[in-house]
VMD Tcl script that draws the C-alpha trace (Angstrom):
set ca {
  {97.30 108.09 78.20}
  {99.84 106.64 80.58}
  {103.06 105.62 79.62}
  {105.64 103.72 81.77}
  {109.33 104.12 81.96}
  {112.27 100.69 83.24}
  {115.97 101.84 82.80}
  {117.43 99.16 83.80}
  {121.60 98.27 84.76}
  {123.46 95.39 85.55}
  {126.90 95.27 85.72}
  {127.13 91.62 86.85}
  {124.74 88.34 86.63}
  {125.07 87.87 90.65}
  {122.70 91.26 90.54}
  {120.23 90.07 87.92}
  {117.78 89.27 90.80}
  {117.45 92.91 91.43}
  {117.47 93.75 87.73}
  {115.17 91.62 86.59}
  {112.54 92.02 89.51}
  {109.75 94.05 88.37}
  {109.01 91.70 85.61}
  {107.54 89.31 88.04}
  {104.69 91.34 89.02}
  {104.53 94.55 86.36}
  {101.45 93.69 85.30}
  {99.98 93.32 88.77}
  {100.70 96.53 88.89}
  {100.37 97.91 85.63}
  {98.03 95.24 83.82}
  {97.69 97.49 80.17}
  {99.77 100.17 80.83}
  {102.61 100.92 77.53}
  {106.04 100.02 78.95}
  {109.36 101.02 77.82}
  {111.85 98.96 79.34}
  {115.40 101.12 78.54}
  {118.68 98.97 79.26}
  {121.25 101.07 80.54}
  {124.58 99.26 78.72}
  {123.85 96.30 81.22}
  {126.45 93.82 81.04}
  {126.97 92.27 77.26}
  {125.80 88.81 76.73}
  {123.77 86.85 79.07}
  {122.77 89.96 81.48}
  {121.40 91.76 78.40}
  {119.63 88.78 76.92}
  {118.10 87.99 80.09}
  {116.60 91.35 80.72}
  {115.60 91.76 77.25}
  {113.43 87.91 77.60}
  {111.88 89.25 80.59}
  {110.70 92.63 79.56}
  {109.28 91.19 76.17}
  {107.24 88.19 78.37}
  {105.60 91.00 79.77}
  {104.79 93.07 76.69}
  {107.52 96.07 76.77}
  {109.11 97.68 74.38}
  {112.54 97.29 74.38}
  {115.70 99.77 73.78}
  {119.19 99.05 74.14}
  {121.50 102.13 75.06}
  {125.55 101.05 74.46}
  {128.59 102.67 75.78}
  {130.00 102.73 79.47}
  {126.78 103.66 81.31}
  {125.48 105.46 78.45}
  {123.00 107.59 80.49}
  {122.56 108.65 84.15}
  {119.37 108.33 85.99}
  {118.58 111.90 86.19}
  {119.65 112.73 82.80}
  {116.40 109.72 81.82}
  {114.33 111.68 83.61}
  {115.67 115.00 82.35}
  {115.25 114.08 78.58}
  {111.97 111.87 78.86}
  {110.00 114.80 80.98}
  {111.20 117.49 78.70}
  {110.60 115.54 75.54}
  {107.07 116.59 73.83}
  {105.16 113.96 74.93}
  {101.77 114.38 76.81}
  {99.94 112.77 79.52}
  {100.74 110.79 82.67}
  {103.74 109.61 82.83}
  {105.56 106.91 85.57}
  {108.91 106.12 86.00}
  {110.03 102.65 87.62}
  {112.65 101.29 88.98}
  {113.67 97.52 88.16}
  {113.97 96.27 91.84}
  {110.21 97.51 92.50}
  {107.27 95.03 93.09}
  {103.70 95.23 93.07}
  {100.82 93.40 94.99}
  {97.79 95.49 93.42}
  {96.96 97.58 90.15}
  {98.23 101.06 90.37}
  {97.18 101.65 87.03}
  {94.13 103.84 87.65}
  {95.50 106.25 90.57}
  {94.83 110.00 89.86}
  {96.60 112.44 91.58}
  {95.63 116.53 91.50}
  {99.63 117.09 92.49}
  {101.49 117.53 89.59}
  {104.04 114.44 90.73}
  {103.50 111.85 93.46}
  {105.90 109.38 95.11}
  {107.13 108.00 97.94}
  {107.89 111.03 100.80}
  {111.47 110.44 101.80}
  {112.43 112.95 104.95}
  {115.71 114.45 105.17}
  {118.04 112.33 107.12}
  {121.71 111.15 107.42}
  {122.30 108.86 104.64}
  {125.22 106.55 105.62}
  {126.59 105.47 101.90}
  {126.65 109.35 101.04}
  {127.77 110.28 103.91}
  {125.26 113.36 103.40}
  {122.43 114.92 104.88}
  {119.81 114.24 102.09}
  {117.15 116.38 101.99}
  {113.44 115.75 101.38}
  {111.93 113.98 97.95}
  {109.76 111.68 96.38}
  {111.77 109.24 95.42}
  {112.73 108.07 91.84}
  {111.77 103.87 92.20}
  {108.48 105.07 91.64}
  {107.46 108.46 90.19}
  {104.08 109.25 88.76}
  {103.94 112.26 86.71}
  {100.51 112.68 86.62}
  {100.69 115.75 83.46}
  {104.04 115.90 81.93}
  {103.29 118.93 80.19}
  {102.14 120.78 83.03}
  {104.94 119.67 84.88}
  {107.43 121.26 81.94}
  {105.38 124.54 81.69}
  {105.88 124.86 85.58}
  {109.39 123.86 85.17}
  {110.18 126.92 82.30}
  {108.37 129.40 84.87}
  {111.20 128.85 87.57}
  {114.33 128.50 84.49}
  {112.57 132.52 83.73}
  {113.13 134.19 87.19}
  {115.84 131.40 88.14}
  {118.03 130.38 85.36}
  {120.39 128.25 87.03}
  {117.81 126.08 88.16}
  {118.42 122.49 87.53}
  {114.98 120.08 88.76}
  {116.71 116.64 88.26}
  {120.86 117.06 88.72}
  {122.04 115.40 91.97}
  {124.59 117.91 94.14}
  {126.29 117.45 96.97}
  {127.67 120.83 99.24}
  {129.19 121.91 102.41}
  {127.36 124.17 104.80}
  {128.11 124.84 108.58}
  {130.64 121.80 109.34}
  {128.16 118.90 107.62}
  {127.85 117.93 103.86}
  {124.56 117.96 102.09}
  {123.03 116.30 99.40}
  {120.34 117.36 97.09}
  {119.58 113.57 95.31}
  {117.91 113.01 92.15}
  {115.13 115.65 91.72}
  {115.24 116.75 95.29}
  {115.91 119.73 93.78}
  {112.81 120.06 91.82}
  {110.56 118.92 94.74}
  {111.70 121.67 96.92}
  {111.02 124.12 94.50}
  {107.45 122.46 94.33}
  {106.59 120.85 97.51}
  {103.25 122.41 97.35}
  {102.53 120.91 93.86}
  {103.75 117.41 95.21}
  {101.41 114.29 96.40}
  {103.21 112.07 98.85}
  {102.18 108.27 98.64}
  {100.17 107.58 101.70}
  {99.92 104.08 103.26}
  {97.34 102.91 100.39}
  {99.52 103.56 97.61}
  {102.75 102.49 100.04}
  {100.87 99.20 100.66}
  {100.38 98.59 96.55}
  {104.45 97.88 95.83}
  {107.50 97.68 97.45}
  {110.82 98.96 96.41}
  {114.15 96.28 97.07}
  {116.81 99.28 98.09}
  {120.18 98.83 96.37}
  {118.60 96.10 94.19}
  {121.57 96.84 91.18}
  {124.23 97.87 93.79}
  {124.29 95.81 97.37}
  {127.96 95.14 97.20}
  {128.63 98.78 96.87}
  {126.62 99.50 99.71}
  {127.26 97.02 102.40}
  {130.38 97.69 104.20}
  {129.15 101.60 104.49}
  {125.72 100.95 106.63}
  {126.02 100.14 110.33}
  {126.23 96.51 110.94}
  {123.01 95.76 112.02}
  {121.53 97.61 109.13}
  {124.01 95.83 106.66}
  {123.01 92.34 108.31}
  {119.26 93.28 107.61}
  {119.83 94.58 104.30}
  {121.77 91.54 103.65}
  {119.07 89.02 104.94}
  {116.27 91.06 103.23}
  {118.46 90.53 99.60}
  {118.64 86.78 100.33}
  {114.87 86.38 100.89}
  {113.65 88.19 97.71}
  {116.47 86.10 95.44}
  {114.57 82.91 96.81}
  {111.15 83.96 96.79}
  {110.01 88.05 95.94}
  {107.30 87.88 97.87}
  {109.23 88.59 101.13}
  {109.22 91.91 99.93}
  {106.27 92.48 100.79}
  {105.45 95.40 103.64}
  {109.14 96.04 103.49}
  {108.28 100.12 103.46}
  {107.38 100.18 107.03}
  {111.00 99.06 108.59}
  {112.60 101.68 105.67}
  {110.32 103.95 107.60}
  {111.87 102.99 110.47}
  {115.51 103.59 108.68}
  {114.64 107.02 107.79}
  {112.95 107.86 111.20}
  {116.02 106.66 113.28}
  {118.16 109.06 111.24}
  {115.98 111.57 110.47}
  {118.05 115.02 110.60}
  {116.76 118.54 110.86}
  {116.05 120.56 107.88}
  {119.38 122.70 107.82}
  {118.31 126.56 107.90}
  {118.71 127.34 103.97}
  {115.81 124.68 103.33}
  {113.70 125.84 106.19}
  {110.57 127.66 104.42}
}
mol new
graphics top color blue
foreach p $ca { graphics top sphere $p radius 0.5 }
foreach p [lrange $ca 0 end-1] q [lrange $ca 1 end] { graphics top cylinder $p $q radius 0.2 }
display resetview
């Protein structure tokens, strides 16, 4: 059984775009598949209502969390992978879109995702090392996953899989993002999208937070970021083959794996 995961946030309408993306082509991608859409204490009134239309139009299950950003993104992946449920298991993001059905991918790794390398990440101001990234994560056996997960906690009991940390090492910060941490300690267990799965969907970076990114990119990255924004709020599918020039992001600043990560 596969079972789909949204949490969704937006803190103002002008980002709704973003928010409410993946509802235009879910089921492209995922034409059966059980959804959960979770809202994230998205903006009261019209934002929530909004989201809440869209994700029922396309057959999710709805859940409303309340408070000041009542959850963070690792902590949903933390409690929904260690809960007791079984099977395959996909997280989403909202700004993700799809131009084919992803629904029936296998993979023999026990997670698979987008490869991101480690490079300089200019809103962190961090070299981020190596993960799959968390728009689009396919759990392909949960439970495996959390057996594999209580075999490192035994001989390593500090181990968190899914907490974002940033350090200092030699002169340079460093930045461990969402479940970095658990793909290092699993690398071999991993399955990196490769340009068929890449070429299914397309992920809108910053899709819930442009204007907190902008003015720390390099201006000809914020102009392009900018101009990409404006072409999905007028038509999505501009989106589409977007992953190749974010390859070309993360290859211009690709960094060196400092030595601690070096296996």
């Amino acid at each position: 059984m596969k079972r789909v995961f949204i949490l969704t946030y937006c803190r103002k309408p002008e980002l709704l775009y973003g928010t409410a993306l993946i509802f235009k082509t879910l089921r492209v991608g995922f034409p059966t598949a059980e959804v959960q859409v979770v809202d994230n204490s998205s903006l009261p009134g019209l934002v929530r209502s909004v989201i809440r239309a869209w994700a029922e139009q396309a057959g999710c299950s709805y859940r409303q969390l309340d408070g000041p950003r009542a959850t963070s993104h690792h902590l949903f992946l933390k409690r929904t992978i260690l809960s007791d449920m079984g099977g395959t298991v996909i997280f989403l993001d909202p700004d993700v879109c799809f131009w084919e059905n992803c629904e029936n991918w296998s993979f023999t790794g026990l997670v698979a995702g987008r490869r991101i390398p480690c490079f300089y990440d200019e809103f962190a101001r961090c070299v981020t090392m190596p993960r799959l990234h968390t728009s689009f994560l396919w759990v392909e056996d949960v439970a495996r996953l959390r057996e594999r997960i209580v075999e490192l906690q035994r001989r390593h009991f500090d181990f968190d899989p899914f907490a974002p940390y940033m350090f200092p090492q030699g002169g340079r910060w460093h930045r461990f993002d969402a479940c970095a941490n658990l793909f290092a300690a699993l690398e071999g267990e991993m399955h990196a999208f490769g340009e068929i799965e890449l070429n299914a969907y397309d992920h809108l970076f910053c899709g819930s937070h442009l204007d907190q990114v902008l003015e720390m990119l390099d201006p000809a990255d914020r102009t392009a970021l900018r101009q990409l924004h404006s072409d999905v709020r007028k038509d999505y599918r501009t989106l589409q083959g977007a992953w190749r020039r974010q390859e070309e992001y993360f290859t211009k600043r690709r960094a060196e794996l400092p030595v601690f990560a070096q296996g």
